[in-house]
C-alpha positions in Angstrom: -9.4 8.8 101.4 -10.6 5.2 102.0 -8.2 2.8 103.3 -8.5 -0.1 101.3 -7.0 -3.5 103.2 -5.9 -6.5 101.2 -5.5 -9.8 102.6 -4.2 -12.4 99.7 -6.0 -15.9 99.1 -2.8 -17.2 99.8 -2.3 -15.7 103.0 -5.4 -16.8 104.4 -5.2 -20.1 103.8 -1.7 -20.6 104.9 -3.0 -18.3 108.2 -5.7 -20.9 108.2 -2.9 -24.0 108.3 -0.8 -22.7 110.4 -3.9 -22.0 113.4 -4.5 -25.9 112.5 -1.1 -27.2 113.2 -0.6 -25.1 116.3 -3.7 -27.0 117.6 -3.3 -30.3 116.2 -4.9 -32.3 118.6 -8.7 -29.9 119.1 -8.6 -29.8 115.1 -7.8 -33.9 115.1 -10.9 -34.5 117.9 -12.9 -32.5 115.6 -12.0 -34.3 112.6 -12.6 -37.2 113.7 -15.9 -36.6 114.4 -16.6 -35.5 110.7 -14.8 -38.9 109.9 -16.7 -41.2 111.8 -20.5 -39.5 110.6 -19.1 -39.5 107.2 -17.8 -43.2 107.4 -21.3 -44.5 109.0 -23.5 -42.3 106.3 -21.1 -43.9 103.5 -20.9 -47.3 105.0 -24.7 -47.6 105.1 -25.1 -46.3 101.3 -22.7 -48.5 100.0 -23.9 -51.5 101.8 -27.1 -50.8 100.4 -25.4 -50.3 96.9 -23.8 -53.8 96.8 -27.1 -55.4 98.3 -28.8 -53.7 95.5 -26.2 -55.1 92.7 -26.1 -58.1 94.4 -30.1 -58.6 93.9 -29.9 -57.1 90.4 -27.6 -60.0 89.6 -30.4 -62.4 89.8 -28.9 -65.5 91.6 -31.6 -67.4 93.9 -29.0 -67.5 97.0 -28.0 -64.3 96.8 -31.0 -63.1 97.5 -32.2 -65.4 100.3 -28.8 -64.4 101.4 -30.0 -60.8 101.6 -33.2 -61.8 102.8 -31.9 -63.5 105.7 -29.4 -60.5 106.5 -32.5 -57.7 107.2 -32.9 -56.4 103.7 -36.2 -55.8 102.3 -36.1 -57.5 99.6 -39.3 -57.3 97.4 -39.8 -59.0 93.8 -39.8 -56.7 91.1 -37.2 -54.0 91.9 -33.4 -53.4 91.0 -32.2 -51.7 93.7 -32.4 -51.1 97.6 -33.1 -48.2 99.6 -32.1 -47.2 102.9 -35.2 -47.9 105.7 -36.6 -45.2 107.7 -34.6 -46.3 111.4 -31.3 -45.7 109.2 -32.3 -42.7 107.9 -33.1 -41.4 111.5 -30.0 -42.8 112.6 -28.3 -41.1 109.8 -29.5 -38.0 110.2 -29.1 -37.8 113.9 -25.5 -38.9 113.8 -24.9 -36.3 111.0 -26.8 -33.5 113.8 -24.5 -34.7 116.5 -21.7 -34.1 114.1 -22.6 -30.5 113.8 -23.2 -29.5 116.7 -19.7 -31.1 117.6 -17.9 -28.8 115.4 -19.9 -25.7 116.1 -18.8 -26.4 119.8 -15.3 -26.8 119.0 -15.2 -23.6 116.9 -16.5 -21.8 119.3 -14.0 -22.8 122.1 -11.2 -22.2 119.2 -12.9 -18.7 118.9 -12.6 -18.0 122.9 -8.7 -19.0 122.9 -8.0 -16.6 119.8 -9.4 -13.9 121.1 -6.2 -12.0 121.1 -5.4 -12.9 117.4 -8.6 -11.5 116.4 -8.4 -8.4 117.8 -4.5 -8.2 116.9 -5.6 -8.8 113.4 -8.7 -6.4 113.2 -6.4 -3.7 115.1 -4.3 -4.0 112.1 -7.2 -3.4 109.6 -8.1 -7.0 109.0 -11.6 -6.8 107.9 -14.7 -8.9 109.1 -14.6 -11.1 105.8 -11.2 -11.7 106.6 -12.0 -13.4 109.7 -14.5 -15.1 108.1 -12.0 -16.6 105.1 -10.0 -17.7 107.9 -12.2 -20.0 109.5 -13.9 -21.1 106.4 -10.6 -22.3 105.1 -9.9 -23.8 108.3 -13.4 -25.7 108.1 -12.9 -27.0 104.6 -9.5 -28.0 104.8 -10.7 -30.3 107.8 -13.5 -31.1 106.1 -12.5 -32.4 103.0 -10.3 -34.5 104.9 -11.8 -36.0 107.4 -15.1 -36.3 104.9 -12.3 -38.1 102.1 -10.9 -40.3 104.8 -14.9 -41.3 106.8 -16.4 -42.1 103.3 -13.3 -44.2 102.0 -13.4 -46.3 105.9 -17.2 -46.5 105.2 -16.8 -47.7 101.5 -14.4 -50.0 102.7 -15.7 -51.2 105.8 -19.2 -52.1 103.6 -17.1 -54.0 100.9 -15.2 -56.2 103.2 -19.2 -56.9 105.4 -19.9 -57.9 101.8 -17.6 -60.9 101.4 -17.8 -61.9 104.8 -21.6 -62.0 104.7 -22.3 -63.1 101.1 -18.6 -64.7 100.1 -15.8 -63.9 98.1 -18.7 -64.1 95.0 -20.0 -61.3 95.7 -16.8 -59.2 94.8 -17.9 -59.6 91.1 -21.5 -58.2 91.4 -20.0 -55.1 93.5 -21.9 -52.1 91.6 -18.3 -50.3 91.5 -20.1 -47.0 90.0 -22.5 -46.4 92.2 -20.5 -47.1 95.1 -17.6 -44.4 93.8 -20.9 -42.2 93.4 -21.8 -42.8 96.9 -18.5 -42.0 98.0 -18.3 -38.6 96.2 -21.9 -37.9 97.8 -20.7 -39.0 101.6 -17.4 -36.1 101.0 -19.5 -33.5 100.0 -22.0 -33.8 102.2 -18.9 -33.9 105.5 -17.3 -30.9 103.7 -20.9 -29.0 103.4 -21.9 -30.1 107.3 -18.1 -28.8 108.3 -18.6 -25.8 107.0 -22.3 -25.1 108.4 -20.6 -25.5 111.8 -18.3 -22.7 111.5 -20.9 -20.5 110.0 -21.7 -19.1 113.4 -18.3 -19.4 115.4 -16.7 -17.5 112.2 -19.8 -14.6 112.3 -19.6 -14.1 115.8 -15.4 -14.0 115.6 -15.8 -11.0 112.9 -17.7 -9.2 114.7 -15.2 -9.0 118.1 -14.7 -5.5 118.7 -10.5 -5.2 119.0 -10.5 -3.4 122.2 -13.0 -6.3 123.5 -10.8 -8.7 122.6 -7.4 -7.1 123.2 -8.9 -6.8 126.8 -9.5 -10.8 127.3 -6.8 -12.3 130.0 -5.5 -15.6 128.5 
């Protein structure tokens, strides 16, 4: 008959905390990066969001103000979009990120060796490796993705009043920057888990003996 191997939901993801809390400070250094792409991509977005309410609300200084603070500011529209340089600098910053975690998975994958194998020599299966390090990647990244795009939010808001004065609070598009922050935690939690797509495939499929066999 075929052996049929159950792991719980609940087991994997409090296997998937515990791995975090035993290394802390790799999981923080990977965090962090998430945070500070998440916080740059949201602090852009939302500036642009308040420039963009700010020109919506139709006062002559406001939008010399934005004029003389870089924003292209052309006659006839409601709203500003992001220029092409920050969308390269975006998009660069958010491949660094990447590339950052699926290093530091990696490494995580080479010191767990033996807990892989342990677990696959006691008829964990490859998807349970797998669940393990996809838990591990969102719990990280909805963090550090909740915690870059509120800085970002934040950081853009406070620019705000220092560039265009305390005024500006009340022309603050308040929905569209909650919708920008929603956007900036989704997309850290989506780029999180595309990083430990690979590290968590090539984890499952350690052969036991090969990985039994590693000398810490």
């Amino acid at each position: 008959m075929r052996r049929l191997v159950a792991l719980p939901f609940a087991k994997s993801c409090q296997m998937a905390y515990q791995s975090i809390r035993v290394r802390f400070f790799r999981s923080l250094v990977t965090t962090m990066s998430l945070v500070l792409a998440v916080a740059f991509l949201s602090f852009t977005q939302a500036g642009n969001d308040i420039a963009g309410g700010l020109l919506a609300g139709g006062r002559p200084h406001f939008t010399e103000a934005l004029a003389k603070a870089g924003y292209e500011v052309q006659p006839g529209t409601a709203g500003i979009a992001s220029s092409s340089k920050e969308r390269w600098i975006i998009f660069l910053s958010l491949l660094v990120c990447v590339v950052g975690i699926i290093n530091a998975q990696l490494m995580s994958v080479t010191e767990r060796f033996r807990e892989i194998g342990t677990l696959k020599c006691l008829g964990a299966l490859d998807r349970f490796i797998v669940r393990i390090f996809v838990i591990e990647a969102t719990i990280q990244g909805v963090i550090g993705s909740f915690t870059g795009a509120l800085i970002g939010a934040l950081a853009a808001i406070a620019a705000a009043m220092i560039k265009f004065g305390i005024a500006s609070a009340g022309f603050i598009p308040w929905p569209e920057i909650g919708s920008t922050v929603l956007i900036a935690i989704c997309t850290g939690t989506v780029l999180s888990l595309l990083g430990v797509l690979y590290p968590a495939i090539v984890a499952a499929r350690m052969q036991p003996v090969e990985a039994m066999r590693v000398e810490q």
